[in-house]
KOLNU-839054 format. One record per residue (C-alpha): residue in three letters; x, y, z. Coordinates in Angstrom, 3 decimals. Layout:
REM KOLNU-839054
<fiti rest="ALA" X="X" Y="Y" Z="Z"/>
...
This chain:
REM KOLNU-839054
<fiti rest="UNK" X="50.069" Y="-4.862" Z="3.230"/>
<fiti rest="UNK" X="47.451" Y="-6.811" Z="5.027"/>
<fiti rest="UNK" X="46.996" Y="-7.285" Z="8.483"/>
<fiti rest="UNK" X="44.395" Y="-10.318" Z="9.768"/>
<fiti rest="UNK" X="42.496" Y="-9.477" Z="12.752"/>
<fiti rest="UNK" X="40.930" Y="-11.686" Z="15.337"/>
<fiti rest="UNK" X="37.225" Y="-11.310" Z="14.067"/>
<fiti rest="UNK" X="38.369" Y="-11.965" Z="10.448"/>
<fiti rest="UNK" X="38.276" Y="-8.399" Z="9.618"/>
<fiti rest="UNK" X="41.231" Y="-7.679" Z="7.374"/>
<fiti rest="UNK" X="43.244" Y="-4.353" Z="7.382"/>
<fiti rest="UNK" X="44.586" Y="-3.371" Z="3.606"/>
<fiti rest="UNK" X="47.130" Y="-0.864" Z="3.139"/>
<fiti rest="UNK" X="46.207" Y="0.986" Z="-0.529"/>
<fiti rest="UNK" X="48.582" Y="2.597" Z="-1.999"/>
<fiti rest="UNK" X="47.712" Y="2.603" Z="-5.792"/>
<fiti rest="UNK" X="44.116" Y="3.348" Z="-7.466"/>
<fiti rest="UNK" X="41.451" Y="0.944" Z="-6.622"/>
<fiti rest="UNK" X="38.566" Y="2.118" Z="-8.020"/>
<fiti rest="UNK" X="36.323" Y="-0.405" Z="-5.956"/>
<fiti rest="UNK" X="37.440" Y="0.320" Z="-2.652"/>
<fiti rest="UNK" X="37.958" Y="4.068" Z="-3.141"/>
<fiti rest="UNK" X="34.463" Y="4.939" Z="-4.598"/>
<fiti rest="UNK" X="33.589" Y="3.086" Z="-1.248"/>
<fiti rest="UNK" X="35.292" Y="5.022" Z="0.873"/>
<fiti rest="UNK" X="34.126" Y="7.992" Z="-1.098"/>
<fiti rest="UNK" X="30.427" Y="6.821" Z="-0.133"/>
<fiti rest="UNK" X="31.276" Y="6.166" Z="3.186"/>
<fiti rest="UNK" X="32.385" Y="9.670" Z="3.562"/>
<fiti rest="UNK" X="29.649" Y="11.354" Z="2.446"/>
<fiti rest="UNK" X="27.280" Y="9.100" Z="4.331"/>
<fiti rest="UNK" X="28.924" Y="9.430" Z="8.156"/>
<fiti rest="UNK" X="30.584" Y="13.193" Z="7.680"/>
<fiti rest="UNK" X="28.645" Y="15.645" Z="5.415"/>
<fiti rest="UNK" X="27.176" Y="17.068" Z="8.483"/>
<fiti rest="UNK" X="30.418" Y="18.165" Z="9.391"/>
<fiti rest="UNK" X="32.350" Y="18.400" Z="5.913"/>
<fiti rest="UNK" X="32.463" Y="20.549" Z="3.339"/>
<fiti rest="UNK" X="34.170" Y="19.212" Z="0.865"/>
<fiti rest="UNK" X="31.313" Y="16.161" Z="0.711"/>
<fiti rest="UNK" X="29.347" Y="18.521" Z="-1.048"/>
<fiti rest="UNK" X="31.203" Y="18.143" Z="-4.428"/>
<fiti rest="UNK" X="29.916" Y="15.050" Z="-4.375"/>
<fiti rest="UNK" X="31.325" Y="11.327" Z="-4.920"/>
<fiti rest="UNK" X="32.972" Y="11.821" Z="-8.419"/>
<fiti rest="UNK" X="34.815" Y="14.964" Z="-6.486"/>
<fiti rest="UNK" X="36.195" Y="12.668" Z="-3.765"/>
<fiti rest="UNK" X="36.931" Y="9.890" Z="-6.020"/>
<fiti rest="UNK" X="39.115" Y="12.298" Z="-8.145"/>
<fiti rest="UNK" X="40.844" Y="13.961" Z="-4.878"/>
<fiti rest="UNK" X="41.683" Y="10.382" Z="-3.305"/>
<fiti rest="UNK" X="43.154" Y="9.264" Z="-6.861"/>
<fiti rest="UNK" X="45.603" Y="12.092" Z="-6.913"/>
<fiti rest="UNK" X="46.668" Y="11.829" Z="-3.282"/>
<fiti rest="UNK" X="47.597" Y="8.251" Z="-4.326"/>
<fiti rest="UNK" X="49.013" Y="9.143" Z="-7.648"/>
<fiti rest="UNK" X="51.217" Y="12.542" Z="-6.199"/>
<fiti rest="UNK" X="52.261" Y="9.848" Z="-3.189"/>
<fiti rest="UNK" X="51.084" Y="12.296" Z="-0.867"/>
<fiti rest="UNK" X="48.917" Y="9.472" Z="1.172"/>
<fiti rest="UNK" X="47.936" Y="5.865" Z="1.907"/>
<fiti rest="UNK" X="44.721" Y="4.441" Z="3.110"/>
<fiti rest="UNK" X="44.102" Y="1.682" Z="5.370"/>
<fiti rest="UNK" X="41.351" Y="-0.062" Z="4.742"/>
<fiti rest="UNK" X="38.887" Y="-2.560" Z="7.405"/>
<fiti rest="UNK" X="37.658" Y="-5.053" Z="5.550"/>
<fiti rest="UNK" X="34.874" Y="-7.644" Z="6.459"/>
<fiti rest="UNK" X="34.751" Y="-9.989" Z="3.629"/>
<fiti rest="UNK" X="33.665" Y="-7.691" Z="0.572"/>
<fiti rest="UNK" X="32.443" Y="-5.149" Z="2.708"/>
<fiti rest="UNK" X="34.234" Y="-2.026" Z="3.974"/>
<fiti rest="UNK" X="33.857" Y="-1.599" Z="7.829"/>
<fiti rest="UNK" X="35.924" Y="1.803" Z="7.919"/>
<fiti rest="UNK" X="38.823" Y="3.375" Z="6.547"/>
<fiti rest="UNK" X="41.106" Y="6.073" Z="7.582"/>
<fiti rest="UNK" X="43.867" Y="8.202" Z="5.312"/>
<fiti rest="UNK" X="47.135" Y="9.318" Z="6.521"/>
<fiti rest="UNK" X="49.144" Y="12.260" Z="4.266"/>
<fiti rest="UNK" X="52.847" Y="12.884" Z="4.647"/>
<fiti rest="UNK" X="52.220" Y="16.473" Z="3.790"/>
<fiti rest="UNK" X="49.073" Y="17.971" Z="4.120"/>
<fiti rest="UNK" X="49.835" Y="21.269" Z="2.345"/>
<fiti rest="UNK" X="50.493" Y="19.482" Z="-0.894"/>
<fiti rest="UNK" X="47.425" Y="17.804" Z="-0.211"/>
<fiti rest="UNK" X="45.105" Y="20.420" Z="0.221"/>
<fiti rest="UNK" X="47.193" Y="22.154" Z="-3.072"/>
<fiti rest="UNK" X="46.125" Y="19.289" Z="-5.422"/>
<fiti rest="UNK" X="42.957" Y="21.626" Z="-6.144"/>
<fiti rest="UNK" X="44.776" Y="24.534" Z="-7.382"/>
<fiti rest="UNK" X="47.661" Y="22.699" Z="-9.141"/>
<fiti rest="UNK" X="44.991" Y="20.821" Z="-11.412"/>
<fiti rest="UNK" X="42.317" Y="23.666" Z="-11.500"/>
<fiti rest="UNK" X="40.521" Y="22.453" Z="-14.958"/>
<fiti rest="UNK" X="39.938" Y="18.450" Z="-13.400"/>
<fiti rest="UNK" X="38.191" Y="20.158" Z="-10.327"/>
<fiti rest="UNK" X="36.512" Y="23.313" Z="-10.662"/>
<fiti rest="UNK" X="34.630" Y="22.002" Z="-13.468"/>
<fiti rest="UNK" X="32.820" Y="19.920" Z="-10.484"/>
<fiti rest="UNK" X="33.024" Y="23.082" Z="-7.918"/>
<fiti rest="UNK" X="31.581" Y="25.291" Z="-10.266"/>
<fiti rest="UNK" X="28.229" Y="24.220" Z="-10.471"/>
<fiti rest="UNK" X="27.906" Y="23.792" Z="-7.280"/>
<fiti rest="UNK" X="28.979" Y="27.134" Z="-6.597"/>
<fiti rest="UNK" X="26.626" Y="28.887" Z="-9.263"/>
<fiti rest="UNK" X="23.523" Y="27.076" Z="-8.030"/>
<fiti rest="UNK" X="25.211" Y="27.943" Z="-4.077"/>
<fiti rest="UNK" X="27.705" Y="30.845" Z="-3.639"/>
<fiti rest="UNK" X="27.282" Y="31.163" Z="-0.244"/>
<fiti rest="UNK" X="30.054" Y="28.716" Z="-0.175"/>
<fiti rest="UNK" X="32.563" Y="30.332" Z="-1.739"/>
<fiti rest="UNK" X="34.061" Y="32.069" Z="1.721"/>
<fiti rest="UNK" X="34.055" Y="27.809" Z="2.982"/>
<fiti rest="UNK" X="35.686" Y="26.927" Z="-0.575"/>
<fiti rest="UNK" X="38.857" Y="29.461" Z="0.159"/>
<fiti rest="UNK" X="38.806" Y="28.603" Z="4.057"/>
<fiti rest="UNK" X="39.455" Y="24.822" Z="3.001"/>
<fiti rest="UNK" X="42.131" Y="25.449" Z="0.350"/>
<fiti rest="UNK" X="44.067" Y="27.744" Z="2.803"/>
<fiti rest="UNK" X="43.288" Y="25.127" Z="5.185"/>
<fiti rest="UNK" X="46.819" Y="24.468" Z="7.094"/>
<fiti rest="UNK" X="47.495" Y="27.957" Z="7.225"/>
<fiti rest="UNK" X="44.294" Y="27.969" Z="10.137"/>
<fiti rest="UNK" X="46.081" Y="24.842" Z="11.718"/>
<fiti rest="UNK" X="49.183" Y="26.737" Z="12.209"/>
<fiti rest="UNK" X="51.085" Y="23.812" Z="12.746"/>
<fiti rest="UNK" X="54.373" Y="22.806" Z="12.141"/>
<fiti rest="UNK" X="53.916" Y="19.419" Z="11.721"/>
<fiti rest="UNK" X="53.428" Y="18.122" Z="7.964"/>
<fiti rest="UNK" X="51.981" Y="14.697" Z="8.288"/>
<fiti rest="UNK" X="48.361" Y="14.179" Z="8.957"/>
<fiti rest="UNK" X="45.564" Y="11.762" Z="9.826"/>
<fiti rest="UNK" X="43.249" Y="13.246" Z="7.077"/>
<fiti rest="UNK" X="40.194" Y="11.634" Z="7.787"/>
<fiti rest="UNK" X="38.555" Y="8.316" Z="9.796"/>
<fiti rest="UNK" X="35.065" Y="6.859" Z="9.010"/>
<fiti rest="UNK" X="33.618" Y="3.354" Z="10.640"/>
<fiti rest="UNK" X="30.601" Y="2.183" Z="9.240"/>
<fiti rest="UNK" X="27.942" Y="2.242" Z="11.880"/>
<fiti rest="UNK" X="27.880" Y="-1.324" Z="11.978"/>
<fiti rest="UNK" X="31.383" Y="-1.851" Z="13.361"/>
<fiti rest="UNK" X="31.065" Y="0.642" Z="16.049"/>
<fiti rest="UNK" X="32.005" Y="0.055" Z="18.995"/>
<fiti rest="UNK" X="33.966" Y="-3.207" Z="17.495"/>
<fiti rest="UNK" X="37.615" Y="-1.909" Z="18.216"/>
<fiti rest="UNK" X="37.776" Y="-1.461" Z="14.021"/>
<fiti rest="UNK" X="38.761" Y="2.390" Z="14.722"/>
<fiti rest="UNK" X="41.270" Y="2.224" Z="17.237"/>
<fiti rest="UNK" X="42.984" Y="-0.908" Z="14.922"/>
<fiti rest="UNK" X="42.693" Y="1.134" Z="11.788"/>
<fiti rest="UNK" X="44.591" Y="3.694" Z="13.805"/>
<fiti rest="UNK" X="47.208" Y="1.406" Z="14.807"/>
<fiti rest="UNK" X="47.920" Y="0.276" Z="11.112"/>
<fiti rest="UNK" X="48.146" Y="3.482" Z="10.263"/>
<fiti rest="UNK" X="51.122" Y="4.673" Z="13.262"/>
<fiti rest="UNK" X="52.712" Y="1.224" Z="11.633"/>
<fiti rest="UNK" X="52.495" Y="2.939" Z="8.043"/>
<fiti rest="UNK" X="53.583" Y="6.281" Z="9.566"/>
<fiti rest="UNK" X="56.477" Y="4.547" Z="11.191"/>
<fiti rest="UNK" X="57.858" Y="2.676" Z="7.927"/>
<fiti rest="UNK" X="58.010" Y="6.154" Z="6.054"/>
<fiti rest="UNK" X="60.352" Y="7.644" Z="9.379"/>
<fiti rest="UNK" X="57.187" Y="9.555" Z="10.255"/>
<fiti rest="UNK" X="57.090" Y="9.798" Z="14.270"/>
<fiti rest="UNK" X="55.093" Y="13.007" Z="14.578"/>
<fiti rest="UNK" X="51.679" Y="13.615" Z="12.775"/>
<fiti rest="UNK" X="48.384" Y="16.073" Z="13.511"/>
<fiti rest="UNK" X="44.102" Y="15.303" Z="12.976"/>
<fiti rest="UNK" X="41.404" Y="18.359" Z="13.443"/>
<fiti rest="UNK" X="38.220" Y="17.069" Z="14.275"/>
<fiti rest="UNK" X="35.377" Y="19.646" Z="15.096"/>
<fiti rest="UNK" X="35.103" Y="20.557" Z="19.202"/>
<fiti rest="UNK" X="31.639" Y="20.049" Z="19.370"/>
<fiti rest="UNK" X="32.238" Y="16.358" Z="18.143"/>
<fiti rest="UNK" X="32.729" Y="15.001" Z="21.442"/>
<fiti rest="UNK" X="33.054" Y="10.681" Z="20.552"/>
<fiti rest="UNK" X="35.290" Y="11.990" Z="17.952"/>
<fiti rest="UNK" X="37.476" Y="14.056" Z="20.557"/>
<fiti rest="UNK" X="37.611" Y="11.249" Z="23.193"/>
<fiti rest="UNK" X="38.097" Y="8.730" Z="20.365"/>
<fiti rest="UNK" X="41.213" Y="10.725" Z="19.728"/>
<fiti rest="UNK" X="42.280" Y="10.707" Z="23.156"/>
<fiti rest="UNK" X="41.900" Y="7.119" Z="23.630"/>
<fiti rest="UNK" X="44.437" Y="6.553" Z="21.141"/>
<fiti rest="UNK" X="47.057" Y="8.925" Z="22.882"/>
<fiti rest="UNK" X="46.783" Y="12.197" Z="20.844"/>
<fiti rest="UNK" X="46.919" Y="15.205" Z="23.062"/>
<fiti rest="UNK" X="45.183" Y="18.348" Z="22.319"/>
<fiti rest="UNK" X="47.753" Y="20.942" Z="21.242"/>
<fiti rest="UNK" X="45.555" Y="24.215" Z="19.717"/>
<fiti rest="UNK" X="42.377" Y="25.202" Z="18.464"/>
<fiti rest="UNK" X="41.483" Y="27.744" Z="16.038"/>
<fiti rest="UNK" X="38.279" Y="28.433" Z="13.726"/>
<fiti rest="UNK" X="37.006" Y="27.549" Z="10.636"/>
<fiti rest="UNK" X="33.184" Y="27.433" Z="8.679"/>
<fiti rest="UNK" X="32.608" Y="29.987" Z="12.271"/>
<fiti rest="UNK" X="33.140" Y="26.697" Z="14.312"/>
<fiti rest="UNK" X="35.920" Y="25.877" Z="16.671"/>
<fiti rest="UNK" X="38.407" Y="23.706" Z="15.368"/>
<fiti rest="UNK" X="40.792" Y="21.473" Z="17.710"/>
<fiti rest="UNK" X="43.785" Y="19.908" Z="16.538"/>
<fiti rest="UNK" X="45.531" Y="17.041" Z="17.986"/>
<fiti rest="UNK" X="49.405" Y="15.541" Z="17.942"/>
<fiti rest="UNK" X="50.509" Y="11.889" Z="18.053"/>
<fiti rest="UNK" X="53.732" Y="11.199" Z="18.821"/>
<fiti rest="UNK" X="54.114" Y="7.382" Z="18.072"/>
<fiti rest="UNK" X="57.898" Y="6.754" Z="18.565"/>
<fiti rest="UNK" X="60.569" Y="4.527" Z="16.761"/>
């Protein structure tokens, strides 16, 4: 699906590989949140493999912000975050051979590798769906491309019958917490992960 904007910025629904635009979401990940994410440091071949079996399992979509050829933002939505945060452990070979290294050369992060693959079980939340992750570039800031990519994504949520879904963003990440806000999620727990607290936010976006 694609969605024209005022400002000629484009919104793409992905729902199938796309190498192109995935291993430039993958950058843009790394680049805006590997201050505050662990995974990030797998690397880009690690996030390039994780978002081509979300898409391949059907356990996500990603909505893309598109400026000509260049990616303003993305954001993914999962139906069902536990699967998602399984795909590690149900294809162990494809992934730990890029976690393994990294764990060798690092093993302090071992205790952060289990803490993310038990990951729901912190959230404690009975609601599957989830707004996985959100990046804008830093040069559409400011530019409304967030809160649109998270209105393409309610649409997306909507067509599956999805009226209910969560997003955890770190509490000392205060634009991210507002952003959230903004864009009527209210706060509904906290909890702690990495030693940091955690909040987690519900959207309700109706029929």
């Amino acid at each position: 699906m694609r969605v024209q904007g005022n400002d000629n910025i484009e919104f793409v629904v992905i729902q199938h590989f796309d190498y192109e635009l995935l291993n430039a979401a993958s950058q843009l990940h790394i680049k805006h949140l590997s201050y505050r994410s662990f995974i990030t440091m797998f690397g880009s071949k690690f996030m390039l493999e994780l978002y081509r079996d979300i898409l391949a399992e059907r356990l996500g979509f990603f909505v893309f912000a598109l400026d000509g050829k260049s990616v303003g933002g993305f954001v993914l939505g999962c139906t069902n975050s536990q699967q998602l945060f399984g795909l590690v452990m149900r294809r162990p070979f494809r992934y730990f051979k890029m976690i393994v290294p990294r764990l060798i050369v690092k093993p302090a992060l071992i205790p952060k590798l289990f803490e993310t693959l038990f990951y729901v079980k912190k959230e404690n939340s009975a609601v599957d769906s989830e707004l996985v992750v959100i990046v804008t570039d830093e040069n559409y800031r400011d530019s409304g491309v967030g809160t649109r990519l998270v209105s393409v994504l309610n649409d997306e949520f909507r067509k599956r019958k999805i009226h209910q879904y969560k997003v955890t963003v770190h509490d000392e990440m205060m634009r991210s917490n507002n952003f959230y806000v903004k864009n009527g999620m209210r706060l509904s727990a906290s909890f702690r992960m990495y030693g940091v607290k955690w909040n987690l936010y519900l959207n309700e976006i109706g029929r």
